[in-house]
DSSP file (Angstrom, degrees, kcal/mol; ACC not computed):
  #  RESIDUE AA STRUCTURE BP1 BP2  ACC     N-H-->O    O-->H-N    N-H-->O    O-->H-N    TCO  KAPPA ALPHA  PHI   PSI    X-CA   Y-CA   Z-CA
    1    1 A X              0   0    0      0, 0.0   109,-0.7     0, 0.0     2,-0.7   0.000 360.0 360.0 360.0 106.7    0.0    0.0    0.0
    2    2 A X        -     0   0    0    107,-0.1     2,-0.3   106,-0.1    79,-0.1  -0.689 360.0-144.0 -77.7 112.1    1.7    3.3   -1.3
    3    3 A X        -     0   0    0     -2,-0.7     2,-0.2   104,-0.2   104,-0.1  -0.637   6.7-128.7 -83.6 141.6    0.8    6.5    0.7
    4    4 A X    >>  -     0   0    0     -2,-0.3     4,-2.4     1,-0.1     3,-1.6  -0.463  32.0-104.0 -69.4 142.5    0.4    9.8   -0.5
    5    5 A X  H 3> S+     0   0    0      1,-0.3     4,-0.7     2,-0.2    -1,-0.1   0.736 123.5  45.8 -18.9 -49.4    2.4   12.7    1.2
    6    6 A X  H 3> S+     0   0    0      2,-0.2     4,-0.6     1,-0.2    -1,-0.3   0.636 106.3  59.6 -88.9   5.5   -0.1   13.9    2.8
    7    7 A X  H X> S+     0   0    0     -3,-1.6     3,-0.8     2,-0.2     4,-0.7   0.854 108.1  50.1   3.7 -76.5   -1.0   10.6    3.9
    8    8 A X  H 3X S+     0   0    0     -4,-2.4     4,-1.5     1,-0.3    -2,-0.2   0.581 106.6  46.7 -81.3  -6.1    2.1   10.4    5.4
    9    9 A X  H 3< S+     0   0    0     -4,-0.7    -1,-0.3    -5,-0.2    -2,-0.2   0.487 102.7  64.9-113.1  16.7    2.4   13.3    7.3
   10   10 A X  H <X S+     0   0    0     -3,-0.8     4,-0.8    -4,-0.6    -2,-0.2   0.486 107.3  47.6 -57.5 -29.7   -0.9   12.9    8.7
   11   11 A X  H >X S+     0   0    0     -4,-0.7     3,-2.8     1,-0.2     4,-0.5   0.968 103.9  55.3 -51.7 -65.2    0.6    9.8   10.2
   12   12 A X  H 3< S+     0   0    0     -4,-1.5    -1,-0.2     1,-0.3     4,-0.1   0.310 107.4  51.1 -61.2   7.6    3.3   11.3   11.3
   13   13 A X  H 3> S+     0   0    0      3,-0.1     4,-3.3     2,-0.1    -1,-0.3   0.829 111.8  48.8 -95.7 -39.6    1.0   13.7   13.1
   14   14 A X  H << S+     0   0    0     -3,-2.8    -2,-0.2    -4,-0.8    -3,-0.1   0.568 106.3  49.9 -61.8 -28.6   -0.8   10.9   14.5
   15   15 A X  T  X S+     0   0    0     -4,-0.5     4,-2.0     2,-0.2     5,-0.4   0.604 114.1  53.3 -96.9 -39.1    2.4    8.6   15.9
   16   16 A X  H  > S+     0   0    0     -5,-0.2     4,-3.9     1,-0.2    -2,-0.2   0.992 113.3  44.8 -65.7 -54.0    3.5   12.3   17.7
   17   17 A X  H  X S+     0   0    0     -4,-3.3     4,-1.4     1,-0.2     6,-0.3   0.797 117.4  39.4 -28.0 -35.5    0.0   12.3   19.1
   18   18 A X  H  >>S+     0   0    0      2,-0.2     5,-0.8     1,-0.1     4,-0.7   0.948 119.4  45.7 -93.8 -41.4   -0.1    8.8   20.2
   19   19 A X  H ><5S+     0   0    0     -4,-2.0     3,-3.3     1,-0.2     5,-0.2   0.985 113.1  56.0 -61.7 -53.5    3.9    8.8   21.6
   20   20 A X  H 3<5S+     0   0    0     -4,-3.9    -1,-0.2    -5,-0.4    -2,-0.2   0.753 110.2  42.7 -52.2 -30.4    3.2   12.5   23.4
   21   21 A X  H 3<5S-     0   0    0     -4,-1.4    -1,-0.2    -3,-0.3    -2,-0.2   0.364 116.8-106.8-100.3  18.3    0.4   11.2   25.4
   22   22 A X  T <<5 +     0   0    0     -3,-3.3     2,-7.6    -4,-0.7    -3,-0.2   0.124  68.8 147.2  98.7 -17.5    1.7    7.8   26.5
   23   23 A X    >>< +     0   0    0     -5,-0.8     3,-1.6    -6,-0.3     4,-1.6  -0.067  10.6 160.9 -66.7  58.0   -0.7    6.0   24.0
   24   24 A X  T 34  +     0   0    0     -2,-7.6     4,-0.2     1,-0.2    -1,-0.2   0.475  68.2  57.2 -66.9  11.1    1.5    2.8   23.1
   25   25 A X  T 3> S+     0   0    0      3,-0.1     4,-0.8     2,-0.1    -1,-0.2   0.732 110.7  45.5 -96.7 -14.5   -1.2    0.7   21.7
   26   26 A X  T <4 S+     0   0    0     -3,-1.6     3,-0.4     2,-0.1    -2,-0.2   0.960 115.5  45.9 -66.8 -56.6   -1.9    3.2   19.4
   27   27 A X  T >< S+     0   0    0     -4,-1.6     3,-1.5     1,-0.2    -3,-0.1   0.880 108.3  54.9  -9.5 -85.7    1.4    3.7   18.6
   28   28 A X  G >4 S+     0   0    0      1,-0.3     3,-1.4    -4,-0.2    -1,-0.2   0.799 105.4  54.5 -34.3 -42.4    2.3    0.2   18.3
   29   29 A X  G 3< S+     0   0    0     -4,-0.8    -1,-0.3    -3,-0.4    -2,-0.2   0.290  96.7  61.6 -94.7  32.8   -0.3   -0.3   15.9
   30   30 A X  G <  S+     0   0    0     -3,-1.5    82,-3.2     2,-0.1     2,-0.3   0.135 100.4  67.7-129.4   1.1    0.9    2.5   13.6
   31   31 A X  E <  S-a  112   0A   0     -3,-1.4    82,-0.2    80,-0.2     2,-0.1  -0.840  83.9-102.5-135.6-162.6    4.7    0.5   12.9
   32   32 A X  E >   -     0   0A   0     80,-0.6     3,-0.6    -2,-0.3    -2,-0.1  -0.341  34.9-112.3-101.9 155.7    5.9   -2.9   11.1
   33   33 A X  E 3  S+     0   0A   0      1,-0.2     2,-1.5    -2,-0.1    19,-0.2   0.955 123.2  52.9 -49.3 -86.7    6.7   -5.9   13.1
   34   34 A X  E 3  S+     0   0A   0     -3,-0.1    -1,-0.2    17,-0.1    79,-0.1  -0.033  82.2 147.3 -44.2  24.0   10.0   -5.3   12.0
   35   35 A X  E <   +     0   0A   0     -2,-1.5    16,-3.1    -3,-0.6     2,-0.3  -0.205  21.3 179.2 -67.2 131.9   10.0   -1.8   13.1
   36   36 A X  E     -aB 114  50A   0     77,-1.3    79,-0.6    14,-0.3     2,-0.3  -0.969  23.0-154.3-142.1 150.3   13.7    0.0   14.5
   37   37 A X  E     -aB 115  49A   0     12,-1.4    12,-4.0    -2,-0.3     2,-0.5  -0.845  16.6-155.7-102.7 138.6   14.7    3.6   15.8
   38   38 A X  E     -aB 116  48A   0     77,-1.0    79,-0.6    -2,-0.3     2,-0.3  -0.964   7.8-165.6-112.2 136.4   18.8    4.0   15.1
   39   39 A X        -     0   0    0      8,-2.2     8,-0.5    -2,-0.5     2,-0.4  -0.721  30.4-115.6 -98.1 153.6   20.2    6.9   17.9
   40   40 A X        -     0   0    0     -2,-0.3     6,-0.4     6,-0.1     5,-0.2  -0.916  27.9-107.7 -93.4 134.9   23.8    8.0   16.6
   41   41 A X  S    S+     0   0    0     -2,-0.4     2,-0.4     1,-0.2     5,-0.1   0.504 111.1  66.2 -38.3 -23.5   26.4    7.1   18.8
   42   42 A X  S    S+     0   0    0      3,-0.1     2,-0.3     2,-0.0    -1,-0.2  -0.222  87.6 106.4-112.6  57.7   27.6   10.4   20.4
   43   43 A X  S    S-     0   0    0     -2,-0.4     3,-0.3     1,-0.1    -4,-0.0  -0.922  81.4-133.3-110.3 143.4   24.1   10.2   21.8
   44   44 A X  S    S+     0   0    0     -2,-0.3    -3,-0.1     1,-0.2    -1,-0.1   0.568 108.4  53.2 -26.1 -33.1   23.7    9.4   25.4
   45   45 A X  S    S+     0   0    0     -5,-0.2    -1,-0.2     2,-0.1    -4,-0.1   0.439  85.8 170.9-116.6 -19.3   20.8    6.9   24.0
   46   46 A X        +     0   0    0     -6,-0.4     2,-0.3    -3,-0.3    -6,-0.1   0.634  21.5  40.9  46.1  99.4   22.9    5.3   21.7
   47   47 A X  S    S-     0   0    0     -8,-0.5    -8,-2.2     2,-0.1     2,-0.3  -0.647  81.6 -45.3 132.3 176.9   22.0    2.3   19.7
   48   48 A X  E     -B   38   0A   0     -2,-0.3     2,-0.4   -10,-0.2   -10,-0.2  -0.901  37.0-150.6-116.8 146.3   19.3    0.4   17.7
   49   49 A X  E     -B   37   0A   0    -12,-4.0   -12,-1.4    -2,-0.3     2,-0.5  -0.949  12.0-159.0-123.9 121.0   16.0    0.1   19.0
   50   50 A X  E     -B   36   0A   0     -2,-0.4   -14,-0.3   -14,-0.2     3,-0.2  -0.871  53.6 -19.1-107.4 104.7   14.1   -3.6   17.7
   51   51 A X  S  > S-     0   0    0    -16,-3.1     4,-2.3    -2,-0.5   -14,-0.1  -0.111  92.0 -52.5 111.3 157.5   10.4   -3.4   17.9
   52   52 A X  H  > S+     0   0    0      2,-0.2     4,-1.9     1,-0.2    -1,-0.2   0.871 135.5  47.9 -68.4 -31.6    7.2   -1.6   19.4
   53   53 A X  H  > S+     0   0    0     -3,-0.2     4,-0.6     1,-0.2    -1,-0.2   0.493 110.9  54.7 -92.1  10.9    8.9   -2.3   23.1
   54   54 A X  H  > S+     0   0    0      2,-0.2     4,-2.0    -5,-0.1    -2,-0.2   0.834 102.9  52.0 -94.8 -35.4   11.9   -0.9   21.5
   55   55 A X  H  X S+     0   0    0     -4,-2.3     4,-1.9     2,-0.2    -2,-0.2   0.691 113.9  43.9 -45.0 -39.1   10.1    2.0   20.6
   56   56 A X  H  X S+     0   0    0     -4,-1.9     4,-2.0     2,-0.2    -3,-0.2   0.944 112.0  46.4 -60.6 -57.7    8.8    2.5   24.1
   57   57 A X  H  X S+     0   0    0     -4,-0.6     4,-1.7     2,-0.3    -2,-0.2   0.888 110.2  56.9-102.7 -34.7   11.6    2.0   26.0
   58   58 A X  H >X S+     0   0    0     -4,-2.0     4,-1.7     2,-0.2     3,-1.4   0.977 112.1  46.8  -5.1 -87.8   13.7    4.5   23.3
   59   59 A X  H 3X S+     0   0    0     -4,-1.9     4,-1.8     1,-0.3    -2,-0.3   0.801 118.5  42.6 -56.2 -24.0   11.0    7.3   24.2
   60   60 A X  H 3X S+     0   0    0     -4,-2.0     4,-1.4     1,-0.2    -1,-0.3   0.868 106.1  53.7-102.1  -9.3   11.4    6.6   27.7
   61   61 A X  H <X S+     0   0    0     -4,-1.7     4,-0.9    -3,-1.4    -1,-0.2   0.762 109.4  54.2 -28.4 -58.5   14.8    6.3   28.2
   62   62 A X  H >X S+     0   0    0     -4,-1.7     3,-1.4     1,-0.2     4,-0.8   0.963 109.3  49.9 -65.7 -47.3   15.1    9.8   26.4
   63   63 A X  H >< S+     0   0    0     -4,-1.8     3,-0.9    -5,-0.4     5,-0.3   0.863 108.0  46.7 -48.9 -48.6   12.8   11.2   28.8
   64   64 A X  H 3< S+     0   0    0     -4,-1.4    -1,-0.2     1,-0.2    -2,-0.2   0.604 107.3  67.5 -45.5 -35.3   14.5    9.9   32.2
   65   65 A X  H << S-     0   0    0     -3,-1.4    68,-0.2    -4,-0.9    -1,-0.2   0.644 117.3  -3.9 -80.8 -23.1   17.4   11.2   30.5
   66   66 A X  S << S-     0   0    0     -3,-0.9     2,-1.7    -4,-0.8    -1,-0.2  -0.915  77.6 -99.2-166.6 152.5   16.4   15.0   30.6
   67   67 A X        -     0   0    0     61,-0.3    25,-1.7    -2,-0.2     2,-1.1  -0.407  43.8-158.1 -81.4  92.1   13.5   16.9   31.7
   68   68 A X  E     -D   91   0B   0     -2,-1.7    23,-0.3    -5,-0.3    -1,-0.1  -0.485  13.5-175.7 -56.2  88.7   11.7   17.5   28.2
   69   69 A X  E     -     0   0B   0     -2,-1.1     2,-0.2    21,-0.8    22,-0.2   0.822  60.2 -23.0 -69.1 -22.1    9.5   20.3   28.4
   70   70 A X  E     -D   90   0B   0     20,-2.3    20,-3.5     2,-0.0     2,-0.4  -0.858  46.2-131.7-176.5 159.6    7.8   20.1   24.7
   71   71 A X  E     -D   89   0B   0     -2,-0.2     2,-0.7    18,-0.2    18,-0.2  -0.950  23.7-168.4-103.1 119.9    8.5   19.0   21.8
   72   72 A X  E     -D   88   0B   0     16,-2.2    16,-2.6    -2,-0.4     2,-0.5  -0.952   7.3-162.4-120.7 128.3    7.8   21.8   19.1
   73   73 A X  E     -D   87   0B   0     -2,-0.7    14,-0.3    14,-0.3     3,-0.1  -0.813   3.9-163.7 -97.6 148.7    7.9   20.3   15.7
   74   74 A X  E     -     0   0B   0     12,-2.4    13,-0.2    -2,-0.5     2,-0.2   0.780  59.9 -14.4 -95.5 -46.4    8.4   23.0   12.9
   75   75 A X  E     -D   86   0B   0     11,-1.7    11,-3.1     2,-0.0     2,-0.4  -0.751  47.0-150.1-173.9 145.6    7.4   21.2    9.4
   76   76 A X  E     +D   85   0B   0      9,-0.2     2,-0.3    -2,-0.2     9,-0.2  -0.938  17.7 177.7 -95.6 106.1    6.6   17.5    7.6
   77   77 A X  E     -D   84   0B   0      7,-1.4     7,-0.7    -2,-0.4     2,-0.3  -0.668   8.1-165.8-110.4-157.9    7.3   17.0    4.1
   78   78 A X  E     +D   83   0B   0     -2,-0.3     2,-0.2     5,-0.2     5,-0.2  -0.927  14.4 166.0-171.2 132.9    6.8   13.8    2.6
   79   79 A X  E >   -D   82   0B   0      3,-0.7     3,-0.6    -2,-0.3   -71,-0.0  -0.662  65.1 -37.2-152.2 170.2    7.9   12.2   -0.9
   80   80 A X  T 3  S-     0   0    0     -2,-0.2   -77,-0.2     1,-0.2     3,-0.0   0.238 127.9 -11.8  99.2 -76.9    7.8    8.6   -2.0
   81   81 A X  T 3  S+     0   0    0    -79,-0.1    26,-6.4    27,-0.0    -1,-0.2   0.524 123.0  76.2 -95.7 -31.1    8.9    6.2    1.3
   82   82 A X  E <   -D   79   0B   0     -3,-0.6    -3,-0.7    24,-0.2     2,-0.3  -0.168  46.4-179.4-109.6 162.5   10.0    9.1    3.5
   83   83 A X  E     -D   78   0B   0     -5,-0.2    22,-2.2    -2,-0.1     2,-0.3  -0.734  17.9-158.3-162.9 160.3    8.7   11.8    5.5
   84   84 A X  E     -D   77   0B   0     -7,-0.7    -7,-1.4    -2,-0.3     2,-0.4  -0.948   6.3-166.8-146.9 124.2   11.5   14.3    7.3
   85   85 A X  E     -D   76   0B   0     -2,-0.3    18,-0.8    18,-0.2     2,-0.7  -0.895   7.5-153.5-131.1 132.6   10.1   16.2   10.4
   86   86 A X  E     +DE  75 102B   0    -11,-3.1   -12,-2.4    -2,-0.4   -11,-1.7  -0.769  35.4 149.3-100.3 135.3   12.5   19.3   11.7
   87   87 A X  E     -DE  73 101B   0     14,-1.4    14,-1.4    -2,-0.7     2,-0.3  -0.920  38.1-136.9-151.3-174.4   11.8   19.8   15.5
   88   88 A X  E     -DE  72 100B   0    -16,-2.6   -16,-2.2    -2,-0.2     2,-0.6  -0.947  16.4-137.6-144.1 144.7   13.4   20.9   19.0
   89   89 A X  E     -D   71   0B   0     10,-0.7    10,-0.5    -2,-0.3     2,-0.5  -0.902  23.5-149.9-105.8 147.0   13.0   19.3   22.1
   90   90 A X  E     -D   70   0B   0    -20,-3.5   -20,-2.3    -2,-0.6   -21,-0.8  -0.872  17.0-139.2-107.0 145.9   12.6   22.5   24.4
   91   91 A X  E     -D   68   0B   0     -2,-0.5   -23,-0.2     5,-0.5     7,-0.1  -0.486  19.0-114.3-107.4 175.4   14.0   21.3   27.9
   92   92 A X  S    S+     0   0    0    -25,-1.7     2,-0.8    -2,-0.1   -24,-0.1   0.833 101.4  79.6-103.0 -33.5   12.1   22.4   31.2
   93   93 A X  S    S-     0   0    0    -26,-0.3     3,-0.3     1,-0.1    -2,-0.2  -0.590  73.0-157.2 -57.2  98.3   15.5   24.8   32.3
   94   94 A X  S    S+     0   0    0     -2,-0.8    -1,-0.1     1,-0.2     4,-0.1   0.505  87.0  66.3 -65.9  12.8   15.0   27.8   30.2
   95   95 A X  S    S+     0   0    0      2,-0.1     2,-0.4     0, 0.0    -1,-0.2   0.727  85.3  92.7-112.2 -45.9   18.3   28.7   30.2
   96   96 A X  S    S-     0   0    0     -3,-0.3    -5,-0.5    31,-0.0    28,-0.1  -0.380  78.9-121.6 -72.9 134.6   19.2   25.5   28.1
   97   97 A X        -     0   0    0     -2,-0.4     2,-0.3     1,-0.1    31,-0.2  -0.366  33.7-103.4 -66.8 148.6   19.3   25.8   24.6
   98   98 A X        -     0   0    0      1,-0.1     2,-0.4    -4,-0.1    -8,-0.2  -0.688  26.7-109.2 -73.2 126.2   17.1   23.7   22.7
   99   99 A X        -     0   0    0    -10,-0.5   -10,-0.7    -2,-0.3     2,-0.2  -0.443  27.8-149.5 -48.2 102.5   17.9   20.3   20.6
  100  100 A X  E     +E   88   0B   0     -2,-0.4    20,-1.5    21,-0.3    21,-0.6  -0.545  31.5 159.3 -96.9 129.9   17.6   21.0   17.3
  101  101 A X  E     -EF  87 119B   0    -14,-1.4   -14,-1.4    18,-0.3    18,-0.3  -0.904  36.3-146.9-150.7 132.7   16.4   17.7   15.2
  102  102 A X  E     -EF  86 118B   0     16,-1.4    16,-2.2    -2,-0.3     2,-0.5  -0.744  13.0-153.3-162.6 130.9   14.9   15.8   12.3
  103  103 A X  E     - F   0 117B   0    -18,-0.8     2,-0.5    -2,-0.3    14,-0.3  -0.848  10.9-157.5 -91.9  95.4   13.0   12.6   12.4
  104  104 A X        -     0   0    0     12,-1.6     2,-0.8    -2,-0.5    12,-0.3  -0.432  14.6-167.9 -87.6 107.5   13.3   10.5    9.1
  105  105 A X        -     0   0    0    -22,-2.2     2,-0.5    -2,-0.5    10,-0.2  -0.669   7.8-162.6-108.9 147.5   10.6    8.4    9.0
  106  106 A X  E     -C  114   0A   0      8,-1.2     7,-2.0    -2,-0.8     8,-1.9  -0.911  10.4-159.2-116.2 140.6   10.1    5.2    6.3
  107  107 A X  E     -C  112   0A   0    -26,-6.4     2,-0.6    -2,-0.5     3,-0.2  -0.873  12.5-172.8-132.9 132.4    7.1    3.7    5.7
  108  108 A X  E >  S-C  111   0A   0      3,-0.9     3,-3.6    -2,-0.5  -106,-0.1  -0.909  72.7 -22.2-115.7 134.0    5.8    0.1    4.2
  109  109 A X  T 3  S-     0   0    0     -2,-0.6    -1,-0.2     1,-0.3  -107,-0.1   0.825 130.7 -41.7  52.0  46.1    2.5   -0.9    3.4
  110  110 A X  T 3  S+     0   0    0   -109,-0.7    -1,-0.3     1,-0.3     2,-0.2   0.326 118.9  85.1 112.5 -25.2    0.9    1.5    5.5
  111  111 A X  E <  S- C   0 108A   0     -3,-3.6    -3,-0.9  -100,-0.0     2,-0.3  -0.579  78.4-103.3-112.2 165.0    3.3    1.5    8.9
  112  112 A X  E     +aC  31 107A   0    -82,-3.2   -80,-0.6    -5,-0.2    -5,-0.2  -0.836  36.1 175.5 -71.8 143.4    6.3    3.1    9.9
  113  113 A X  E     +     0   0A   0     -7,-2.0   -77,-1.3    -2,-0.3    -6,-0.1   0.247  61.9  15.5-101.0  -5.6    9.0    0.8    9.8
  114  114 A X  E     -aC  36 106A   0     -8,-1.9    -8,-1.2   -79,-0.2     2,-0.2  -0.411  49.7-175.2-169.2 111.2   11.7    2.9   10.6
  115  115 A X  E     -a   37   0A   0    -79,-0.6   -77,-1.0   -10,-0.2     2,-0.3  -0.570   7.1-179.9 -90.7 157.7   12.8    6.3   12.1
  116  116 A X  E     -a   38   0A   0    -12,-0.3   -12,-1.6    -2,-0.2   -77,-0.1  -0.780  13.6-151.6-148.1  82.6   16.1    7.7   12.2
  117  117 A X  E     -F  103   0B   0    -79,-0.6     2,-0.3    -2,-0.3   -14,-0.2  -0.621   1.6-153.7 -83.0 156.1   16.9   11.1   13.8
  118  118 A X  E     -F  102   0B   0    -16,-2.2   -16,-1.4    -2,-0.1     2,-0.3  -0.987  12.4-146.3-125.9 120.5   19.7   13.6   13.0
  119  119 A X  E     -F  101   0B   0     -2,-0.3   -18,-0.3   -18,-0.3     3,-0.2  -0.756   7.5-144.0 -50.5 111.7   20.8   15.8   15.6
  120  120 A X  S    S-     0   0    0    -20,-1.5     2,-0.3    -2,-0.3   -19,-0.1   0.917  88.5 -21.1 -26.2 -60.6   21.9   19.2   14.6
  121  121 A X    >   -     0   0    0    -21,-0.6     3,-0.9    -3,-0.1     4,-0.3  -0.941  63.9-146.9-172.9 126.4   24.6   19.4   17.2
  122  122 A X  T >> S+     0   0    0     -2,-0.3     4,-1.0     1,-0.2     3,-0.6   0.556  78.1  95.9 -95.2  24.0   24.1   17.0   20.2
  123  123 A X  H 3> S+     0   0    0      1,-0.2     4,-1.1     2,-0.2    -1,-0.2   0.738  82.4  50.7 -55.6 -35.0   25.7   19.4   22.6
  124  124 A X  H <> S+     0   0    0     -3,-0.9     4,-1.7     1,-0.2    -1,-0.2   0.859 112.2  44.1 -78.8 -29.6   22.3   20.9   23.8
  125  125 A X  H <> S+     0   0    0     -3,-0.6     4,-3.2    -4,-0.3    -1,-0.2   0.732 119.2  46.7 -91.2  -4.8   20.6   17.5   24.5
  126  126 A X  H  X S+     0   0    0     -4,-1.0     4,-1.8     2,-0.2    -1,-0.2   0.919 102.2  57.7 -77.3 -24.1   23.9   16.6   26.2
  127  127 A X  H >X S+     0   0    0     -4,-1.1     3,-0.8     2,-0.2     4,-0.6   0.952 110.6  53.4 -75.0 -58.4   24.0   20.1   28.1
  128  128 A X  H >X S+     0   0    0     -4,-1.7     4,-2.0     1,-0.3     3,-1.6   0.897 105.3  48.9 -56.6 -56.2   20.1   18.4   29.6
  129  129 A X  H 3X S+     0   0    0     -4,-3.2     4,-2.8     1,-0.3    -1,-0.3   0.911 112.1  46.8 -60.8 -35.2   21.1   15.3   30.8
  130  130 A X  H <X S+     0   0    0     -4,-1.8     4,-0.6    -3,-0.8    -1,-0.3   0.554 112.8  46.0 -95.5  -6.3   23.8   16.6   32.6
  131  131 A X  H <X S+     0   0    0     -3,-1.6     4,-0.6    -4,-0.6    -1,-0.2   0.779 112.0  56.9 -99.5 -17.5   21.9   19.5   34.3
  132  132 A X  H >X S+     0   0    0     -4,-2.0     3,-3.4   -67,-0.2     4,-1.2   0.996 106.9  49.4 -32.2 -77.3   19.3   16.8   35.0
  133  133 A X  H >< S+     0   0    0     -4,-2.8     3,-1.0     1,-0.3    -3,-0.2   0.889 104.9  59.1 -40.5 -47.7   22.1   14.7   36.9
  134  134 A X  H 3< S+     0   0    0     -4,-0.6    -1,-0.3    -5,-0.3    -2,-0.1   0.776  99.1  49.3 -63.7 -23.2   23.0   17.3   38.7
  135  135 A X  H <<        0   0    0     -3,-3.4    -1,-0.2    -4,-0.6    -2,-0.2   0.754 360.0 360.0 -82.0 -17.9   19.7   18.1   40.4
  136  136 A X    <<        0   0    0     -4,-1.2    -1,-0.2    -3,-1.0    -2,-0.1   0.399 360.0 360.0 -41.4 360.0   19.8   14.3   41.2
């Protein structure tokens, strides 16, 4: 099943909906069995993520990791497989600069099967964990 563009970023509105308010069965049912998140290595989060409970424990892992105060996404386009969404995680310390972002998502026969974010510069989300820790 090929989705249109807006198709696809009408998911992708829908899988931020479902993630932001804790709604993993929604979630779940919106990727591929075979479903992964990749982190780049000079992330704290690191690693390849297998699965809808890979997908959970990803989003909560980043959360635990710094105190997210919103997520502001900016814009979705959407072409063939793909959809690209540029967003910031805004941290709950206004004084830390925001993490600047884009979530590449690919989709088969209807699901996500795989996202991949690129960090602008991971200095800001690094700058969060570690003023997290500190209040610890």
């Amino acid at each position: 099943m090929t989705m249109t563009p807006d198709e696809m970023i009408a998911f992708v509105d829908r899988l931020y909906q479902a993630t932001g308010t804790g709604d993993w069965n929604a979630a779940s049912a919106m990727v591929t069995d075979d479903f992964f998140i990749t982190e780049a290595d000079d992330l704290p989060m690191a690693g390849t993520y297998h699965g809808r409970d890979g997908f959970r424990d990803l989003f909560t892992k980043v959360m635990g990791l710094c105190d997210v105060a919103g997520l502001d996404r900016i814009e979705t386009t959407a072409g063939k497989e793909y959809a690209v969404t540029l967003l910031s995680f805004r941290f709950a310390d206004p004084a830390l600069a925001p993490a600047e972002l884009c979530e590449v998502f690919r989709f088969r026969d209807g699901k996500c099967c795989e996202i991949k974010p690129f960090y602008y510069d991971a200095a800001p989300f690094w700058a969060a964990v570690k003023a997290k820790a500190a209040l610890a």
